[in-house]
C-alpha positions as CSV (number, residue, x, y, z in Angstrom):
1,X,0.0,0.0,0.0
2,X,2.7,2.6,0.7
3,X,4.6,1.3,-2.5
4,X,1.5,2.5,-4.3
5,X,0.8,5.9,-2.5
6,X,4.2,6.8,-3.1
7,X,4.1,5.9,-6.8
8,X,0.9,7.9,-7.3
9,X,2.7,10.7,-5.2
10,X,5.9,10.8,-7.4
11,X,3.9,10.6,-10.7
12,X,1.9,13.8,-9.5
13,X,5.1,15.7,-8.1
14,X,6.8,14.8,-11.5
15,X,3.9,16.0,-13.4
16,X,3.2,19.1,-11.9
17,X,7.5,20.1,-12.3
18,X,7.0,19.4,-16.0
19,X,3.9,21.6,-16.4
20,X,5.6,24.5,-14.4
21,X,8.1,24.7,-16.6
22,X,6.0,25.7,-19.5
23,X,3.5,27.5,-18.0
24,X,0.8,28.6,-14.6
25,X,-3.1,29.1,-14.3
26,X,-2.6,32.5,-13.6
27,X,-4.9,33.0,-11.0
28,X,-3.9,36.6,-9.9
29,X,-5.4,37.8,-13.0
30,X,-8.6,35.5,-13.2
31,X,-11.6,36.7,-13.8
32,X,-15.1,35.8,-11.6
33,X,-17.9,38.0,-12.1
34,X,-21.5,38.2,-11.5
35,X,-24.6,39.9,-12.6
36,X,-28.4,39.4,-12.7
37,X,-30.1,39.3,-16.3
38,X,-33.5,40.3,-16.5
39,X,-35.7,38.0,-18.4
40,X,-35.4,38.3,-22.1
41,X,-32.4,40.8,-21.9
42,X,-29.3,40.8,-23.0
43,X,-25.6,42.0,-20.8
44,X,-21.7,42.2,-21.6
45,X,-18.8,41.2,-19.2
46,X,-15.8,42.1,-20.3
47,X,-12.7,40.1,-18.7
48,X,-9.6,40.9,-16.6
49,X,-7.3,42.0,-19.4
50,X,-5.1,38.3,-20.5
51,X,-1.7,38.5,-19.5
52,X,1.0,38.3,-22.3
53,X,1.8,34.6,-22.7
54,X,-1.6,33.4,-22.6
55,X,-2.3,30.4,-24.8
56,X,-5.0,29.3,-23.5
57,X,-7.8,30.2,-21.3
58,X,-10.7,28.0,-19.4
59,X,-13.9,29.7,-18.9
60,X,-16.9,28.5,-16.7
61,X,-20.6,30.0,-16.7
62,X,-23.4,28.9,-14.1
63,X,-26.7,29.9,-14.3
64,X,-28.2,30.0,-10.7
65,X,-30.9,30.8,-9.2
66,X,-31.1,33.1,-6.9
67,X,-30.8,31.4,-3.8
68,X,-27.6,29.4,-4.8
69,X,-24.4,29.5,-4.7
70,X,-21.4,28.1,-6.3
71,X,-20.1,25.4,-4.1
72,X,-16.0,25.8,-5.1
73,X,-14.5,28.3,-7.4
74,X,-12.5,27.8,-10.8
75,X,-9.1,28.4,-9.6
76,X,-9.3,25.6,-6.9
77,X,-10.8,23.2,-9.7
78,X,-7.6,24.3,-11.6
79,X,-5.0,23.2,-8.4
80,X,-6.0,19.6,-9.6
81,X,-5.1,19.8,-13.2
82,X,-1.2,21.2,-13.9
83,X,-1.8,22.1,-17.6
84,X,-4.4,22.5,-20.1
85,X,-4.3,19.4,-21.5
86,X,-5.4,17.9,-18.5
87,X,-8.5,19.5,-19.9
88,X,-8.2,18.8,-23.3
89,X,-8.1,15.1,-23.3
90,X,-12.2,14.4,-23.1
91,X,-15.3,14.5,-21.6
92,X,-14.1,13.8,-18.2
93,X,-12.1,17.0,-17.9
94,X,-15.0,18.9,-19.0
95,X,-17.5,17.7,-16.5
96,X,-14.7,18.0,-13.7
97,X,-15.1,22.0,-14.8
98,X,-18.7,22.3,-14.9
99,X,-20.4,23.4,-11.2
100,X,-21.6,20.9,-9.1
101,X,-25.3,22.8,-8.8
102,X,-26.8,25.3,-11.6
103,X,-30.6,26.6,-12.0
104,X,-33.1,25.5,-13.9
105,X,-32.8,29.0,-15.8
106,X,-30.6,29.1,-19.3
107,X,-29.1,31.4,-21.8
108,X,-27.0,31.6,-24.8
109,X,-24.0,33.1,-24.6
110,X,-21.0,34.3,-27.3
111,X,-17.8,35.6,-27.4
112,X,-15.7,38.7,-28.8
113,X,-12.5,39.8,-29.2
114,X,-13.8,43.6,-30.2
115,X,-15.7,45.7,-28.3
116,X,-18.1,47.1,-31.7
117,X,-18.8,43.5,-32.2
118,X,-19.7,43.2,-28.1
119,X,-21.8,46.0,-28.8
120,X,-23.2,45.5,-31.4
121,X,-24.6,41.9,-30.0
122,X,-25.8,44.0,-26.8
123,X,-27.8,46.4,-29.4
124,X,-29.2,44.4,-32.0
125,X,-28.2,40.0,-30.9
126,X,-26.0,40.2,-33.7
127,X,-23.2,37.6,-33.1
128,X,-21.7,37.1,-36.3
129,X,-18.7,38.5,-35.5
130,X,-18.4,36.8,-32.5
131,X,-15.1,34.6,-32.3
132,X,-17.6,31.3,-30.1
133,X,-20.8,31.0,-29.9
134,X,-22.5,29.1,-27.5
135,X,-26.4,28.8,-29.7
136,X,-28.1,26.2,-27.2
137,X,-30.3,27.2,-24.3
138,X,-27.5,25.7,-21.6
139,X,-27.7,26.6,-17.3
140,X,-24.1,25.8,-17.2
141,X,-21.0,25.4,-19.6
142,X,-17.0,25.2,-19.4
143,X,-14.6,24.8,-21.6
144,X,-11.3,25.4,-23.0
145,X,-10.0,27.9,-24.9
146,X,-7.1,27.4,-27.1
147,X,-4.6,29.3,-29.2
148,X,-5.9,28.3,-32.7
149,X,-9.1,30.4,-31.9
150,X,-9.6,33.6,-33.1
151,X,-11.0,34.5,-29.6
152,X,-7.0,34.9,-28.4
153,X,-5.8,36.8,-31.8
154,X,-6.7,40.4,-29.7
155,X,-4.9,40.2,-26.0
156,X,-5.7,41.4,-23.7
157,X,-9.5,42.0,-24.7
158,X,-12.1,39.8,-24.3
159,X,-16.4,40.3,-23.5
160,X,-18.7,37.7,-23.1
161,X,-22.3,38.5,-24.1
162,X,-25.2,36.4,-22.7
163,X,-29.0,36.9,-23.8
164,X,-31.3,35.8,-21.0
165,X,-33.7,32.6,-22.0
166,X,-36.6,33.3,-19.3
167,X,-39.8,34.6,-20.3
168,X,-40.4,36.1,-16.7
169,X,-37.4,35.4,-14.0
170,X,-34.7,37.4,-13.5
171,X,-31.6,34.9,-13.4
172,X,-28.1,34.9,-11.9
173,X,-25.1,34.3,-14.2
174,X,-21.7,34.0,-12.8
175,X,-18.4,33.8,-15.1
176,X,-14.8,33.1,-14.6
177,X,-12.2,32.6,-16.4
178,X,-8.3,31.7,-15.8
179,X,-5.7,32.1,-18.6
180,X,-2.9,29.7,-19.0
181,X,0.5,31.4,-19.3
182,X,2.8,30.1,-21.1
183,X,6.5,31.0,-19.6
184,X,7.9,31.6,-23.3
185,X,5.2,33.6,-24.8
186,X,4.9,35.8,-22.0
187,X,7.7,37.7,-22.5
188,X,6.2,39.2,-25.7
189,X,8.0,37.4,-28.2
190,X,6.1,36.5,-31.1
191,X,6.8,36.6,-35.1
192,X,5.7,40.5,-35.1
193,X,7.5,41.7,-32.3
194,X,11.2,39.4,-33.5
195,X,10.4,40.7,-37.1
196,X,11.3,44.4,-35.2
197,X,14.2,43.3,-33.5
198,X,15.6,41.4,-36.7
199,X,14.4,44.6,-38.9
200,X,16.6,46.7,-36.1
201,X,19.3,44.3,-36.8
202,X,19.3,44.6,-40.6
203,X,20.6,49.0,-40.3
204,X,23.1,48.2,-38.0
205,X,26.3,49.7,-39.7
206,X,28.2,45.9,-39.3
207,X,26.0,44.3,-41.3
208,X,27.4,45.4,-44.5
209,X,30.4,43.9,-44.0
210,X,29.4,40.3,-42.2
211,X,29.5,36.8,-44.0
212,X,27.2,35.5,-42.1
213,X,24.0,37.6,-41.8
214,X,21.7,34.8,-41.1
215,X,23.7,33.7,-38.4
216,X,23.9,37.1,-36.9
217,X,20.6,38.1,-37.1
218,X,19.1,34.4,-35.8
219,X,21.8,35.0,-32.7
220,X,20.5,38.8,-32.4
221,X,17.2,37.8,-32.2
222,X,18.0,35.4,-29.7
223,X,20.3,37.3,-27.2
224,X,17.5,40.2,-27.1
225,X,14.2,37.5,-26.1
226,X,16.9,36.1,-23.6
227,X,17.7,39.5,-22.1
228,X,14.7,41.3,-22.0
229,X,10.5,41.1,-22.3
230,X,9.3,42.6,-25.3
231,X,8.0,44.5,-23.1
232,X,11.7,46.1,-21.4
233,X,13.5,46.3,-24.3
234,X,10.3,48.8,-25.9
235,X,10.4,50.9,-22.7
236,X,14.2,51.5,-22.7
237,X,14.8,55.2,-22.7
238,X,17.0,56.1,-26.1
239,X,20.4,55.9,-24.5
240,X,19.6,52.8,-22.7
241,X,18.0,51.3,-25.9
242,X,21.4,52.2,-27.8
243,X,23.9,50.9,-25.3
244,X,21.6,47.4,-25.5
245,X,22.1,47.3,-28.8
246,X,25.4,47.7,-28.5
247,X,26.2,44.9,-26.1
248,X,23.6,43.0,-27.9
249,X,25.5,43.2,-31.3
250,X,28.7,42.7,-29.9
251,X,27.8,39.5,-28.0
252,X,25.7,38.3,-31.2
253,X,29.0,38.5,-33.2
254,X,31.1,37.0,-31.0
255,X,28.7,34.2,-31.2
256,X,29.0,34.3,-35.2
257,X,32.5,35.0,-34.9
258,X,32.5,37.7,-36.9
259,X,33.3,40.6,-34.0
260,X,36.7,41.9,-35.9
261,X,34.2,43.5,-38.6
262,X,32.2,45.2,-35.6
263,X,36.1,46.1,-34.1
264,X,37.2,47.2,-37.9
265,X,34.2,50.0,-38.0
266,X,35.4,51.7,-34.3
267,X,39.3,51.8,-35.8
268,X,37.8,53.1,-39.0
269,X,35.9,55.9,-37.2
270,X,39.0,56.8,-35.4
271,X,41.6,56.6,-38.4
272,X,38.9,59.0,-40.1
273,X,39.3,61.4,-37.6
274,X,42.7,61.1,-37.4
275,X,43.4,61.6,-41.0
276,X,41.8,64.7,-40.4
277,X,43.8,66.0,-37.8
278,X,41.7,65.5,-35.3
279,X,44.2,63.3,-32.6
280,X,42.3,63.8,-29.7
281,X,38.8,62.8,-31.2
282,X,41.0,59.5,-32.7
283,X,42.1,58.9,-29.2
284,X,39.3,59.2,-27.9
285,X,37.3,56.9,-29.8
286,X,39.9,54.0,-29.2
287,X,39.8,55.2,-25.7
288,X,36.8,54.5,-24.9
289,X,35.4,52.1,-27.6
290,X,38.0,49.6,-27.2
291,X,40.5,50.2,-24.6
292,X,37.4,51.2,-21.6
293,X,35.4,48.3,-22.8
294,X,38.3,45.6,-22.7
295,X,37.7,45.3,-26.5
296,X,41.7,46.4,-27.5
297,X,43.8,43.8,-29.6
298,X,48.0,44.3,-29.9
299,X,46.4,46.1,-32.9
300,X,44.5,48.8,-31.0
301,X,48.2,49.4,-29.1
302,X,50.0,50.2,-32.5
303,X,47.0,52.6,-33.4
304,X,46.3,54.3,-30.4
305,X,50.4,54.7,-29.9
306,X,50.7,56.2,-33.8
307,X,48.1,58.7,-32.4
308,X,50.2,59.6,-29.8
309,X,53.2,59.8,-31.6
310,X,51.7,62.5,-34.2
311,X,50.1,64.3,-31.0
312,X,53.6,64.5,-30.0
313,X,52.9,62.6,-26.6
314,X,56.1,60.8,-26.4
315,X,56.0,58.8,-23.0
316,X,52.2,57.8,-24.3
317,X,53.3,56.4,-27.7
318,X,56.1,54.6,-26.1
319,X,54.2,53.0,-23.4
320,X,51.7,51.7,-25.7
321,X,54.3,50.6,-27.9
322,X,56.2,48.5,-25.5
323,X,52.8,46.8,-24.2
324,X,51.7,45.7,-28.2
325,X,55.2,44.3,-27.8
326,X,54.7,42.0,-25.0
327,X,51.3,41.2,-26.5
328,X,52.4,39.8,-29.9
329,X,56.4,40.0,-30.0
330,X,56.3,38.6,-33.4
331,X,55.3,41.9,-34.4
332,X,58.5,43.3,-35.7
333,X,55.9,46.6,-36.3
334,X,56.5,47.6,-32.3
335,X,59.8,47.8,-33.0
336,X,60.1,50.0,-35.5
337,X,57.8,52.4,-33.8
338,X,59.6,52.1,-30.4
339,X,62.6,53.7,-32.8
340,X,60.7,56.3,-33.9
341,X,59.9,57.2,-30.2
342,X,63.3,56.9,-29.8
343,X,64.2,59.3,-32.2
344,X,61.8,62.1,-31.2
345,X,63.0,62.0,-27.5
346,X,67.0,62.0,-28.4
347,X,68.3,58.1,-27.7
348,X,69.9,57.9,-31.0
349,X,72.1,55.0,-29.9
350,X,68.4,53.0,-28.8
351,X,66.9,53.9,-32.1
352,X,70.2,52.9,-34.0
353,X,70.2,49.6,-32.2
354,X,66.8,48.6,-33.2
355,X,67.5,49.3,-36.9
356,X,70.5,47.7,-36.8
357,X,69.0,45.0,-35.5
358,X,66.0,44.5,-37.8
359,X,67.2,46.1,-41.1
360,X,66.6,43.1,-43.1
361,X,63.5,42.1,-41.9
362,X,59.8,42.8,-43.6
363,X,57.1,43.8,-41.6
364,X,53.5,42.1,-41.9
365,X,52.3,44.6,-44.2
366,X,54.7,43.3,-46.8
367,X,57.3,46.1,-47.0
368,X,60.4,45.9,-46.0
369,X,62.2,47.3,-42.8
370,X,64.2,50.1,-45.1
371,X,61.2,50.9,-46.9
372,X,58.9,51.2,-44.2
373,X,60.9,53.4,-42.1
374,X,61.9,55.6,-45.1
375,X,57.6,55.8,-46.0
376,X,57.7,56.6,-41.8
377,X,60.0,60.1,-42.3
378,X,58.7,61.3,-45.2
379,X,55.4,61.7,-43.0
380,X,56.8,62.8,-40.4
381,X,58.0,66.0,-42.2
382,X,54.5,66.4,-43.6
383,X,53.0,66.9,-40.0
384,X,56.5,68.5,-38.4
385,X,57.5,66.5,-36.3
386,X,61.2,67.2,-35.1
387,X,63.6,65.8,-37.7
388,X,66.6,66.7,-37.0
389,X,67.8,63.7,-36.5
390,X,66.4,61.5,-39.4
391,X,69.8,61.8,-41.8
392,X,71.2,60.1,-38.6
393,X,68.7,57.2,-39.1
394,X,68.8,57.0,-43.0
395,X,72.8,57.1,-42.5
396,X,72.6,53.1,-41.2
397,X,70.1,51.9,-43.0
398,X,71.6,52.8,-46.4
């Protein structure tokens, strides 16, 4: 006997973990309402607006008479079965929703997702435009509700209209309904509202240059239902919406593997402005988009230090320099540049050791040592830069 209680027990427990995890009766925002119809007349209730997420919804009606009352409400009904397709599966589930007592009074009753088609049933009985219809004279009724009808293609609205079916007596109709929320669909993401995000994703600057856009845009789409309700991410102020994005991209190409092309647009803004003349905006922009956001490669060292170097900060350029060194030392590049520091700041004999030293090398780009550093001078009298002692340099290399 205890085997079996525990069995039961463990099937039950297990059960009601599986249901959880896609979805709860949502009983905070149930609906139970009552109101008396007057023979022959006809009334609207409109529901407790359904929560996002709701893919299903179970309604009851009981006609009672006036001296009765209902002897257990939906919700508890609903404790006994953990998902909706505990009510699906037959008659059984049905009855188990239906109240225990009704009257002998009846009605008809439809449904509507609009309220001119509500009103227009309370005007005139029209219920052609309703999205159920219940046409038989019934004194009580329950019944599921599921996503392939129309009735949940306008959330959160819903009215119920209910024409009396007493030629004299008043009657008493009480209705409740409890939406099932599914834990996925309530956070508001559904074909429209991803076709935003993805149609957000298809202007952002980077996409021009990916590969793989489909991958990028599924892993966009994803990242941003992860991180945030439909809901959040629509209410973020502008800023806050922008620096999503941002993290959001980022995170999405990494994913795609694809995040140099997202890098390769920050350097590009900043070599713009530093073609320009404008150092400090360059700086800035490497500053803070890659170097304050941990973003910055051994590349990002060379660049920001050339900046420095044409700025004429000396100890900055250097320093930068000597830590793209230690992060790729195969980088012959550094070197070169650490000489030119040199040269600025007076230690000939340092910058005459490097060249010495790497003379007949080629650099990554292709050129060669000689060439490189000869293409290096030549722009450094075009922006000034204190050359008094490049004939020292050129001396040892030719």
């Amino acid at each position: 006997m205890n085997k079996i209680v525990y069995f039961v027990s463990a099937v039950l427990f297990s059960s009601s973990i599986f249901a959880q995890k896609d979805g709860f009766w949502d009983k905070e925002r149930a609906t139970t309402k009552e109101i008396t119809l007057s023979a022959g007349k006809r009334a609207l209730i409109k529901t407790e607006d359904l929560p996002v997420g709701t893919t299903e919804f179970v309604y009851r009606i009981t006609i009672l008479d006036e001296s009765q009352k209902l002897t257990s409400s939906l919700v508890s009904v609903l404790k006994a079965i953990p998902d909706p397709t505990g009510i699906s599966q037959g008659t059984a589930g049905a009855i188990h929703l239906t109240s225990a007592i009704s009257g002998d009074d009846k009605c008809t009753f439809a449904l509507f997702q609009e309220a001119n088609a509500a009103n227009l049933f309370l005007k005139e009985g029209k219920t052609d435009r309703a999205c159920w219809e219940q046409k038989e004279k019934v004194n009580k009724d329950a019944k599921l509700i599921s996503s392939s009808s129309l009735c949940l293609t306008n959330l959160p609205n819903l009215w119920f209209g209910f024409e009396s079916q007493n030629w004299v007596m008043n009657q008493k109709i009480v209705l409740e309904v409890v939406p099932w929320v599914d834990y996925k669909a309530s956070r508001g993401w559904d074909k429209t509202t991803k076709n935003e995000i993805l149609n957000l994703a298809k202007k952002l600057p980077v996409v021009s240059k990916l590969t793989k856009k489909e991958a990028f845009y599924a892993a966009f789409i994803e990242n941003s239902s992860k991180k945030y309700t439909y809901r959040e991410f629509s209410q973020l102020l502008a800023i806050e919406k922008n620096n999503a994005i941002e993290k959001l991209t980022e995170e999405s190409l990494k994913e795609t593997g694809e995040v140099k092309a997202y890098y390769d647009i920050i350097r590009e803004k900043s070599n713009v402005a530093f073609q320009k003349g404008n150092y400090e905006e360059a700086i800035s922009i490497l500053s803070t988009e890659m170097f304050a956001k941990n973003r910055a490669t051994y590349i990002d060292y060379r660049l920001l230090g050339d900046y420095y170097l044409y700025s004429r900060q000396f100890t900055k350029a250097e320093e930068m320099y000597t830590k793209g060194i230690k992060l790729n030392p195969s980088e012959i590049h550094f070197q070169l540049n650490l000489a030119h520091v040199y040269l600025f700041t007076d230690r000939i004999s340092e910058a005459k050791d490097i060249h010495k030293k790497y003379a007949h090398e080629s650099l990554s780009n292709g050129k060669t040592w000689i060439a490189q550093t000869k293409s290096d001078l030549k722009e450094f009298e075009k922006h000034r830069l204190p050359n008094d002692n490049f004939k020292k340099i050129l001396r040892i290399l030719e």
